[in-house]
C-alpha positions in Angstrom: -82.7 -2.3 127.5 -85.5 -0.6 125.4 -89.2 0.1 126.2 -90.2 -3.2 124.9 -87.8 -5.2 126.4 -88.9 -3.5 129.8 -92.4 -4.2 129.4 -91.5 -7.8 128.8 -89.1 -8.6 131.5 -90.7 -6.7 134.1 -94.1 -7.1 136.0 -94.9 -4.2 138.1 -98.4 -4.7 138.6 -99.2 -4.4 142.7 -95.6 -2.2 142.9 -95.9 1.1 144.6 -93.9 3.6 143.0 -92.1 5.5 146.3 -89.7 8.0 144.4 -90.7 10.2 141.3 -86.9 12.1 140.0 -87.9 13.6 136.6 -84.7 15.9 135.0 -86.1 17.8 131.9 -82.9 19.2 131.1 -80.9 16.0 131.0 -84.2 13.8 129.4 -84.0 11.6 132.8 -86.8 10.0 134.6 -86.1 8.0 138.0 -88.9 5.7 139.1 -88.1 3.9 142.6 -90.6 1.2 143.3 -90.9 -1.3 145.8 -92.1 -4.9 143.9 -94.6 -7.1 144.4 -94.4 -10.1 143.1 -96.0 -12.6 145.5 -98.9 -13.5 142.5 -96.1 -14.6 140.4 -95.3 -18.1 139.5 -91.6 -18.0 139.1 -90.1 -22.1 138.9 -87.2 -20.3 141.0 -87.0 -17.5 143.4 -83.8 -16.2 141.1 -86.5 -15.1 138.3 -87.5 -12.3 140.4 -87.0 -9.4 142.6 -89.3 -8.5 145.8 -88.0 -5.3 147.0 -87.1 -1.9 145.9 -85.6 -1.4 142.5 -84.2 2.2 140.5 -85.6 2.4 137.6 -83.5 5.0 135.3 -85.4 6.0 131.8 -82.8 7.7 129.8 -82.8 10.3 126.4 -87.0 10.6 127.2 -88.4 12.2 124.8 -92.1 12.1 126.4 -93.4 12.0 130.4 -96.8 12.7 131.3 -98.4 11.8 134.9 -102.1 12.6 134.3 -104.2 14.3 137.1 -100.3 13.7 139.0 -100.9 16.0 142.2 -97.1 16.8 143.5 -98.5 18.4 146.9 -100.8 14.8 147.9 -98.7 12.3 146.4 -96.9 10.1 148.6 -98.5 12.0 151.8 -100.6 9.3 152.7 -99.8 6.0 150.5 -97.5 5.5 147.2 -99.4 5.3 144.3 -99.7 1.6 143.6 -99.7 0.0 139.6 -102.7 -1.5 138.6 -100.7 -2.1 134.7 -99.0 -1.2 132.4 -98.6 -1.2 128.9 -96.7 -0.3 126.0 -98.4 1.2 122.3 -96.4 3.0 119.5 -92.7 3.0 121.7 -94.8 4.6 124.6 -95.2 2.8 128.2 -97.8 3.9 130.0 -98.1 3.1 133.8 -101.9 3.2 135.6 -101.7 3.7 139.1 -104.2 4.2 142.1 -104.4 5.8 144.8 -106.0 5.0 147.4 -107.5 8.5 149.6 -108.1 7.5 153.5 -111.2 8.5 155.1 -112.7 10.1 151.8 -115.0 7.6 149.9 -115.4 7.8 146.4 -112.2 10.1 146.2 -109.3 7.6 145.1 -107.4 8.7 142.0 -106.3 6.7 138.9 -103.1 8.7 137.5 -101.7 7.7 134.5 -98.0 7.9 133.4 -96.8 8.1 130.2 -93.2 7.3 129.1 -91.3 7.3 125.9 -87.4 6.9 126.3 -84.9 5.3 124.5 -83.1 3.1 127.2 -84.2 1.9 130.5 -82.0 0.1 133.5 -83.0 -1.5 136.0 -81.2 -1.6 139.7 -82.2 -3.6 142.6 -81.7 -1.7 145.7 -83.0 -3.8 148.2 -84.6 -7.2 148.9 
């Protein structure tokens, strides 16, 4: 599916993105993320996934994680999406994280993703 038809299908907001693979050389970006989706009113349970699903971005031609720390992310919680939108073929993904026992130190990364084709696996329910 494209970019668009991602951003349409797919509601991420409250996900927690556990797994960042990002392969420059082969223009590949990985996202695992374990859904949320208990704001959702879905007429029947089959309309959506709770659980962890791959996320493969293929022939990417832009990723960006703004003020992305490799060393602290994940150490304490998985960055969690507060939205995401798409502008001029770009998606971009706005997380939080939430930093324990430091008030006033949470982070608001931003991910930026531009790819041609985008599947979607469920791993687990």
């Amino acid at each position: 599916m494209t970019l668009v038809e991602f951003e349409k299908n797919f509601s991420l907001h409250e996900s927690n993105i556990t797994e960042i693979d990002y392969d420059a050389e082969n223009k590949k970006l990985i996202l695992e993320i374990d859904c949320c989706h208990w704001f959702e009113n879905f007429d029947e349970k089959k309309d959506f996934i709770n659980g962890k699903i791959a996320v493969t971005f293929e022939s990417v031609s832009h990723y960006s994680y703004d003020d992305y720390d490799p060393s602290r992310l994940f150490s304490d919680c998985d960055p969690e999406i507060l939205q995401t939108e798409m502008d001029d073929g770009v998606s971009t993904i706005y997380t939080f994280e939430f930093v324990r026992y430091e008030p006033g130190e949470d982070i608001y990364p931003v991910m930026k993703i531009k790819a041609e084709n985008v599947e979607v696996v469920e791993l687990s329910t």
